[in-house]
N, C-alpha and C positions, 0 to 999 in steps of 0.2 A: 478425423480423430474426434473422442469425447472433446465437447464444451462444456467446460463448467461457468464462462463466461468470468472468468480470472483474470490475475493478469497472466501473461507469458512469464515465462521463465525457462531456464534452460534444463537438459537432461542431459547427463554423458553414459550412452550406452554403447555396450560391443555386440557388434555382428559380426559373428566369422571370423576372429580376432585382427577385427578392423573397429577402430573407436571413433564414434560420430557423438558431435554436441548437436542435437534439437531441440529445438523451441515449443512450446507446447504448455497448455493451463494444468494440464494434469500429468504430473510426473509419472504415479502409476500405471497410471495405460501405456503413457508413452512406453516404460520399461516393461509392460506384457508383451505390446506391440512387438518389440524389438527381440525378446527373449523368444516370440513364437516364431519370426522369422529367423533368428538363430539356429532354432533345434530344427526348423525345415530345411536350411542349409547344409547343417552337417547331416541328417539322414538321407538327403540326399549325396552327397558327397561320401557318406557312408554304402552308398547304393551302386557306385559308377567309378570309373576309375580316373575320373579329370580330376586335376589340382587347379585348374582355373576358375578363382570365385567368380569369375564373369560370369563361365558357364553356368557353375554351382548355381550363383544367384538368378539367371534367367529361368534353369528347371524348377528352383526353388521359386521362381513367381508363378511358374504354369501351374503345379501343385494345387498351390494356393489357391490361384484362379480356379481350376478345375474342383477343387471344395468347393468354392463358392457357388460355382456356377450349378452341384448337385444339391448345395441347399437349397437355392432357388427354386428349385425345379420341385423338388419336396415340398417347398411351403405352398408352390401352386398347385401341387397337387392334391394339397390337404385342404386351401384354401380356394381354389378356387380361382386366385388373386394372378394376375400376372403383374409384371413390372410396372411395365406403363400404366396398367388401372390402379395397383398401389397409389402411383403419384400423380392420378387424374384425379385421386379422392384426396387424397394430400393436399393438393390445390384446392380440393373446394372445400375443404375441413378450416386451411389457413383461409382463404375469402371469406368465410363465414365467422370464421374468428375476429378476424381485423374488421368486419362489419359492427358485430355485436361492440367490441371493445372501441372503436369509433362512436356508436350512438350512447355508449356507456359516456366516453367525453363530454359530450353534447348536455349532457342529462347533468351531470354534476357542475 
């Protein structure tokens, strides 16, 4: 989830009219969050003929997953980038930060 590096606080949102309290620094994501897997719930349940949110919400996760897993594959393909090299540069983008921001200490 976004940090806003807040404090927590809670959210009362519905999925599938089912009400859950979450914790979280930012209420409005939390409520997109919850609202996007909402509407992927009922369009799938709109799609199939199960009344079981179990089911509902495991197809509702594949979906999901399966978007994600086509933007991925789009961003490498535009970039170039796959996963793991994203966050082998990540690690050394953060190492070289915490280097700088270390000698900066030192200095003052």
């Amino acid at each position: 989830m976004a940090n806003n590096n807040g404090p927590s606080e809670f959210v009362t949102v519905d999925i599938y009219d089912q009400t859950y309290r979450l914790r979280g620094q930012d209420q409005a994501y939390i409520q997109k969050l919850a609202d996007m897997v909402d509407t992927k719930m009922r369009a799938v349940a709109a799609q199939g003929k199960t009344v079981d949110s179990l089911r509902v919400a495991v197809l509702a996760a594949l979906n999901i997953a399966d978007e994600l897993s086509a933007l991925e594959e789009r961003y490498r393909q535009v970039t170039g980038h796959t996963r793991d090299n994203i966050r082998s540069r990540a690690s050394k983008l953060s190492g070289l930060l915490d280097s700088v921001l270390s000698e900066d200490r030192k200095i003052s």
